[in-house]
N, C-alpha and C positions, 0 to 999 in steps of 0.2 A: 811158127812163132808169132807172124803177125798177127794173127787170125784171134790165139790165147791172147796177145795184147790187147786188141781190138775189143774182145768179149769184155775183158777187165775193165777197160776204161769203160764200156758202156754200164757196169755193174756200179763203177764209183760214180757216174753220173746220174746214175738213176738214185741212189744212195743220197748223193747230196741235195737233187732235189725233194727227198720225202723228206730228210730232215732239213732244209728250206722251208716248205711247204708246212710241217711241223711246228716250228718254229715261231711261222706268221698267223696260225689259226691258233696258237698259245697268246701269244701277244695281241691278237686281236680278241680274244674273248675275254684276257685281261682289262681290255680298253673298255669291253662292253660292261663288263660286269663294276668296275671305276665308275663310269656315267651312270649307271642304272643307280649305283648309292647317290651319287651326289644329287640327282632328280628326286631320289627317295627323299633326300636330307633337305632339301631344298621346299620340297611338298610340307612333309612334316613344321618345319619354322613357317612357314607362310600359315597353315589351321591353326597353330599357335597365337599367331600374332592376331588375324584374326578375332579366336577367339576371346583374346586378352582385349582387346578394343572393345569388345563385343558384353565384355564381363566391367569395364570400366563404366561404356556407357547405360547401364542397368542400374549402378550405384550414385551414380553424381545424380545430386542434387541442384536446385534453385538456391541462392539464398536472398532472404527477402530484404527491400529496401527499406523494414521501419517493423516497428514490434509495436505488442497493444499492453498498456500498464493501467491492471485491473485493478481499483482502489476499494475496498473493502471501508466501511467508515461508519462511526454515529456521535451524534452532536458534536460533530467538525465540520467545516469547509475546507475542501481543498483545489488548491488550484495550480495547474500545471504554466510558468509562464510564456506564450506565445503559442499555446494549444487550446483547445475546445475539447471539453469533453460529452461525454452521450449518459445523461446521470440515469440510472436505474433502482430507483429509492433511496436505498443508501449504500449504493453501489453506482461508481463513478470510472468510466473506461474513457484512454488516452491514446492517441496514436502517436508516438514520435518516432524519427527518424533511429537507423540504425546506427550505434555508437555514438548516440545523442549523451548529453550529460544532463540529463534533464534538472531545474530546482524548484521546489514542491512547495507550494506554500498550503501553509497547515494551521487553520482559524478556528481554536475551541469555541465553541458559545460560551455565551456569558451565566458563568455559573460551575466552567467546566472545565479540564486541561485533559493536556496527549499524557497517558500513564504511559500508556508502550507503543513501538512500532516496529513490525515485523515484513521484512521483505524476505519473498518467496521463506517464511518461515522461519528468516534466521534474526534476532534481534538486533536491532540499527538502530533502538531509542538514543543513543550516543550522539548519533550524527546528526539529532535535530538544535538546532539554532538560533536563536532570536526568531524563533516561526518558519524554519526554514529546514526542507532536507534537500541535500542534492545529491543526486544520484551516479555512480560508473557507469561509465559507457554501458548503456543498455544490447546488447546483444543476443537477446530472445525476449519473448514475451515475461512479462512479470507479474506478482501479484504483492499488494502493498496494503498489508491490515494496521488502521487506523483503531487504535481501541481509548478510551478515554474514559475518567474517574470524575467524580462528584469535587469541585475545589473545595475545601474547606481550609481554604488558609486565612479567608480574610473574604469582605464586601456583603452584598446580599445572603441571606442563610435561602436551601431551598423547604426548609420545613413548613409546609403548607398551613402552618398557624402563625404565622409570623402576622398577619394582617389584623388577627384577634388582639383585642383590647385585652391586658393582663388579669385587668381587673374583676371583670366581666365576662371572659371568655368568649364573648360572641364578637364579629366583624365589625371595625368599627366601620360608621356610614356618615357620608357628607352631612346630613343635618345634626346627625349625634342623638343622646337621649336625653326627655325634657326634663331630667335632672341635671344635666349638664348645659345649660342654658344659662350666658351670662346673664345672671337680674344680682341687682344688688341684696335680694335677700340669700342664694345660693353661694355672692363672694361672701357673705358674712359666716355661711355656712362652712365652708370652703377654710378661711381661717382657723374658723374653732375648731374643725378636723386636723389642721395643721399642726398645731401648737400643743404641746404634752399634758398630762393630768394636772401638773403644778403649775403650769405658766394659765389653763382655761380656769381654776379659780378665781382669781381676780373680776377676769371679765367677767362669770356667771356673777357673782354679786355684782358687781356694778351695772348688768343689765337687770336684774333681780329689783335694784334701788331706781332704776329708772323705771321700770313696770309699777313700780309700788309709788313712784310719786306721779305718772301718769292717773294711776286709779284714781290717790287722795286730788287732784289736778279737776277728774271731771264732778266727782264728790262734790267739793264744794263749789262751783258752779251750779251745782244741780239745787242746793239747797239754800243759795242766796236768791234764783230765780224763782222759788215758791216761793 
């Protein structure tokens, strides 16, 4: 009997250690196969991040300390105050700072005014002022078309006869023409052009009677001297 116990107990201890043994190569490949995700998961977010860093800085930008406001103009002056500009005919370029409020002055020539004003293409003639636009914070480059019309409200005309004598049609000139030379016989002239068909009667016979008593005047001298 002892011998049958003996055999038995060695069967249950060989038993419990395979499933011992069992047990600890289950749980231990559980452990391995746990760690192997979390290195995998752990990999993966790290190329992520990575790449997101990597993809950020491809996109960022500079951005700049001052923008350039390109003025577009004709018979205007204009002037940015506390800037210099680089004029190119009639095309005038300003540098001013970024989120500057920049204010424009705007000087038609004489003869001329602002009809319209167009920034970056959208109409702002509203916002000009006793000669003056000021601008929102500038925030990029801009561009400022200055466009301007003939004044005709009033002062000089530009119509290039203006200088012509009415009368005459040709320019007048500093000495004038020698019909137009004060002598007292052209003011007498001058008068009887003056004065209507009724009012120059009179005069023509009263110089009429004085020509005719100048004649009989040298007459009879002439024939009291023979």
């Amino acid at each position: 009997m002892r011998k049958k116990t003996e055999n038995l107990d060695i069967i249950v201890d060989k038993k419990t250690v395979r499933i011992t043994t069992a047990v600890f190569v289950t749980v231990m490949t559980m452990l391995a196969a746990i760690a192997a995700m979390f290195f995998t998961t752990m990999s993966v977010l790290a190329a992520d991040a990575g790449s997101s860093s990597n993809s950020q800085s491809t996109i960022s930008t500079t951005v700049p300390d001052s923008h350039n406001i390109r003025v577009e103009k004709s018979h205007a002056d204009v002037v940015i105050e506390g800037e210099e500009d680089q004029i190119e005919g009639n095309i005038d370029n300003f540098v001013v700072d970024r989120f500057a409020e920049p204010k424009i002055r705007i000087t038609p020539e004489e003869g001329w005014k602002v009809s319209r004003i167009l920034l970056n293409g959208e109409d702002v003639t509203e916002q000009f002022q006793d000669g003056y636009l000021t601008l929102e914070e500038v925030c990029e480059d801009t561009t400022l078309v200055i466009e301007t019309a003939e004044d005709t409200s009033g002062g000089e005309s530009k119509d290039p006869d203006k200088d012509k004598d009415p009368n005459k049609g040709t320019p007048v000139t500093g000495k004038g023409h020698e019909s137009e030379k004060k002598t007292p016989l052209n003011k007498l002239k001058n008068q009887i052009a003056a004065v209507t068909g009724d009012e120059a009667r009179p005069m023509l016979y009263a110089l009429s009677a004085i020509a005719a008593a100048a004649v009989i005047s040298v007459t009879v001298i002439r024939r009291k001297n023979k």
